[in-house]
N, C-alpha and C positions, 0 to 999 in steps of 0.2 A: 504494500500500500504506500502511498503518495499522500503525506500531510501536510500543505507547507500554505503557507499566505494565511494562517488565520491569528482570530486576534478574541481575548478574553479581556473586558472593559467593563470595569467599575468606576462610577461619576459619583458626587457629593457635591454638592451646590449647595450658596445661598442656604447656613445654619448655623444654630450656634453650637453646635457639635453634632459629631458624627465620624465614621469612618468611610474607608474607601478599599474591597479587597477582591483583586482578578487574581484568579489562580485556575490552571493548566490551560496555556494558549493552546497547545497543540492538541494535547490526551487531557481528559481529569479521569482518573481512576480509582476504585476505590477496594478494596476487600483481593477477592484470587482471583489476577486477570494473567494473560496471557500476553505482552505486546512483543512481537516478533516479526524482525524481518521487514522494517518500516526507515522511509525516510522521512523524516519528521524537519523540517527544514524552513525558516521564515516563519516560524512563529511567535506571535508574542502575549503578553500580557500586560495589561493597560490599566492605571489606577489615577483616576483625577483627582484633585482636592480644589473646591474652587470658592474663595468666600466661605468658608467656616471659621466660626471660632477657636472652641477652648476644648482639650485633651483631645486633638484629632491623631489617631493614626494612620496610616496609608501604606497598605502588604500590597506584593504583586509578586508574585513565585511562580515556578515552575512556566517557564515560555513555551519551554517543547513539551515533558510529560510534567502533570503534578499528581503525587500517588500519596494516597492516606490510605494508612489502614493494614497493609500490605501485609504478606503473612509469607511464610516458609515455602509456599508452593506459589506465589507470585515469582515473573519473572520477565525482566526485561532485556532483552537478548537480539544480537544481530543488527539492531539496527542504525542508519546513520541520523546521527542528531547535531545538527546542525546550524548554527546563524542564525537559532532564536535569544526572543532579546524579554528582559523585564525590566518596564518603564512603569516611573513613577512620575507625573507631572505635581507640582505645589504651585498654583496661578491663585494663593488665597491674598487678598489683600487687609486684612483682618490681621489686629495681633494676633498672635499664634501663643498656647501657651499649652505645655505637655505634649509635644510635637512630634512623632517620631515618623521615620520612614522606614522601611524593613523591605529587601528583595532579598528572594533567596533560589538557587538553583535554577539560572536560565536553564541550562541543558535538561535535568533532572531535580526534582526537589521531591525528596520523601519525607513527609511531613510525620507520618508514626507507623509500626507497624513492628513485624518480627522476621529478622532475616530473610527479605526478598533475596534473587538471586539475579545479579547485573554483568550480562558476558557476553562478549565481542561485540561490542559494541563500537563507534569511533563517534568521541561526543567532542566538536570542535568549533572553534570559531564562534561562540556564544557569548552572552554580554551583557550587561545593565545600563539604562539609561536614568539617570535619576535628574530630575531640573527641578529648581528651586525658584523659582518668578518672583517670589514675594518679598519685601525688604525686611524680614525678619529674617534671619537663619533658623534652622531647624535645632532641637534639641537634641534631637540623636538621628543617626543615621546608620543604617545596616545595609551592606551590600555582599551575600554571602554564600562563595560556593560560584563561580560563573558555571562551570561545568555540571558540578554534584554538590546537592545540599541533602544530608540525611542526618533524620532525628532518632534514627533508628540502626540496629545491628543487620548486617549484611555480607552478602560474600561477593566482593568483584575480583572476574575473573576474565580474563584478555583482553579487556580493555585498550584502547586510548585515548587518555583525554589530553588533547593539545589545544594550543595557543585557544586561550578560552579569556582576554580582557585582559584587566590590570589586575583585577581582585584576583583575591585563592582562585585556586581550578576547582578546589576540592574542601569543603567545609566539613568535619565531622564535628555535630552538635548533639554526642552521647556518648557516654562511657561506653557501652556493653561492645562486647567485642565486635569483629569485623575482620575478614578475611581478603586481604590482597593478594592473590598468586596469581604472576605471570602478564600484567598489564603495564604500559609505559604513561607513566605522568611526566610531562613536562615539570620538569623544577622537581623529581623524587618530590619524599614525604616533607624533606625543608621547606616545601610550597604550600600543603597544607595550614589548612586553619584549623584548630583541635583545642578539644577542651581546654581547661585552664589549667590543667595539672600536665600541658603539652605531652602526651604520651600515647602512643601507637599503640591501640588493646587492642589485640587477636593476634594475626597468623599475616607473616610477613615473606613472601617466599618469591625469590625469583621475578622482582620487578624491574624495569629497567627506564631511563629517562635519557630516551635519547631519539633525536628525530626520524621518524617513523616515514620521513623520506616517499610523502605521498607523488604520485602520478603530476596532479596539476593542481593542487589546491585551493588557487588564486581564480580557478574554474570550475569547481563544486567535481573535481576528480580524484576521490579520494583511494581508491586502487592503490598497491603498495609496488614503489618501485622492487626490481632486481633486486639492489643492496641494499632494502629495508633492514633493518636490524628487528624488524617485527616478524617476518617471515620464519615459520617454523618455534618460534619461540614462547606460545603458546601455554597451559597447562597441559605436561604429556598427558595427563589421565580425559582429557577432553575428547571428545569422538574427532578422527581421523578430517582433514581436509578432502575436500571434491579429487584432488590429487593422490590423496593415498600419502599422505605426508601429516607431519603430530600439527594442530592448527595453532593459526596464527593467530597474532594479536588483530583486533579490531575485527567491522563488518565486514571484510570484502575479503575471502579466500586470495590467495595467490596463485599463478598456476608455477610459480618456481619454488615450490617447496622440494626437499629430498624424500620421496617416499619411504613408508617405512615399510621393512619386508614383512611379509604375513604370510603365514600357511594355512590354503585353505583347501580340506577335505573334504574328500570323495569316498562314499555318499551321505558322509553324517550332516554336512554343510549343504553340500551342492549334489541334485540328484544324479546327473551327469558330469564328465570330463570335460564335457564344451563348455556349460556353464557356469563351470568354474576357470576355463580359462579366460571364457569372455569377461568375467566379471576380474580376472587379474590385474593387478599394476606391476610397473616393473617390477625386475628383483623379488616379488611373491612367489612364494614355490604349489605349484598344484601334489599334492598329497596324496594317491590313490590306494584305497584297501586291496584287498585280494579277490578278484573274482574275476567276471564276463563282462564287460560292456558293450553292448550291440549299439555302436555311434558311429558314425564320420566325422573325424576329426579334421577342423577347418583349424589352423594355427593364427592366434591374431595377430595382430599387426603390431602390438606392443611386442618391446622389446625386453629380454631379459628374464623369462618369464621361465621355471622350472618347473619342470614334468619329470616327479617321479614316484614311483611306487613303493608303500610300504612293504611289500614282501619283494618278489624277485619274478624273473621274465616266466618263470615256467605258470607262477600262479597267477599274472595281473595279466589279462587279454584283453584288447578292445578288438571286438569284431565288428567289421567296416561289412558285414556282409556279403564280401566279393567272390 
């Protein structure tokens, strides 16, 4: 799916209090959802204050997805999120007093919830616009997470989040733990934003910051060059690349990964010889038990491919019929 040009707008006018809160420009989600395999792109979240008085606040979170609620079996995955923005406009001409402004998680913002699960994903280019019109300054001002803002415990996994604004990429606003394996942040963990007791709780494995060396970025071509250093480097325990290679960081497969060899047997796996060759990638060896196979064997065009039999030529026969 294709999500991009929309816009989540909250107005407050003309009072002497009140608030103003847009949250999820792109997705709002809530409880066990599925979001997979989306480009989520140009969207935003829009929050006015115009002419109010006294204790106003003004949130605008999550531009591309905003998720409450999220549970162990939610899971946002595969997709590109991209060049949405949370804006906050202040055009009040009124004293201001108790004033706050809050954005949190262009890319992503998870507002509560219990270990969703966030992978290969490439969350880039995301941003906050906050304007202040009014000749008062604001009392406080939060701008938090351009990439990831989570209130919650979570596992990310092949991630990239790049060049995502001036603020953090990445806001963690919760102790409970939280699992990093195998994703490239911009700026490592020194870039996050993290509790006050600054400390990394959970599982830190195998992440790297270093440019992820897209195709065209500067043209919404996020593909990973050749010499990505994201290619292949993956969590090995993740399911295999389109290529038969351990997967890569971010949405978009590579087709230069190194395959990894697999053996795959005949006929606990694959009913026949052929379809297990056709389904081979390099370097994979076809495994055959001991018996008859009445096939024709057409050899594919892949290369590198082994055929061999658990026992020996007298017991493993493919009869071609002839």
């Amino acid at each position: 799916n294709i999500i991009i040009n929309n816009t989540a707008f909250s107005f407050r006018g003309n009072a002497n209090y009140g608030s103003a809160e847009s949250l999820g420009g792109g997705i709002y989600a809530t409880g066990t959802n599925l979001i997979l395999n989306n480009s989520i792109k140009n969207n935003s979240t829009h929050s006015i204050i115009k002419n109010v008085g006294f204790y106003t606040s003004i949130n605008s979170n999550g531009g591309g997805i905003y998720y409450k609620w999220a549970s162990s079996t939610s899971e946002v995955s595969g997709n590109l999120i991209a060049g949405n923005i949370c804006q906050v406009t202040d055009s009040t001409s009124i004293i201001i007093s108790g004033w706050n402004s809050s954005s949190n998680g262009a890319g992503i913002s998870i507002n509560s919830g219990t270990s969703p699960l966030i992978s290969n994903n490439t969350i880039v280019s995301n941003e906050f616009n906050t304007f202040h019109l009014s000749p008062d300054y604001p009392d406080e001002k939060f701008e938090l997470g351009t990439g990831l803002y989570t209130a919650s415990s979570l596992s990310l996994i092949n991630n990239i989040v790049w060049n995502n604004g001036d603020s953090c990429g990445i806001y963690i606003n919760t102790n409970d733990p939280i699992n990093y394996l195998n994703n490239d942040f911009e700026g490592d963990y020194t870039s996050f934003c993290l509790p006050e007791d600054g400390v990394i709780n959970g599982t830190w494995v195998d992440n790297i910051s270093e440019d992820p060396l897209f195709v065209d970025a500067d043209n919404g071509d996020y593909n990973l060059q050749q010499a990505s250093p994201c290619i292949d480097a993956g969590d090995p325990s993740s399911p295999l690349d389109p290529d038969g290679s351990i997967a890569d960081m971010g949405a978009f497969p590579s087709a230069y990964g190194t395959p990894v060899p697999i053996v795959r047997n005949v006929p606990s796996e694959y009913s026949s010889i052929q379809s297990a060759l056709t389904a081979a990638n390099a370097t994979d060896t076809v495994l055959v038990q001991p018996g008859t196979y009445y096939e024709n064997i057409i050899w594919p065009e892949t290369n590198g491919i082994k055929l061999i039999s658990a026992g020996d030529s007298s017991n493993t026969i493919i009869d071609g019929g002839g």
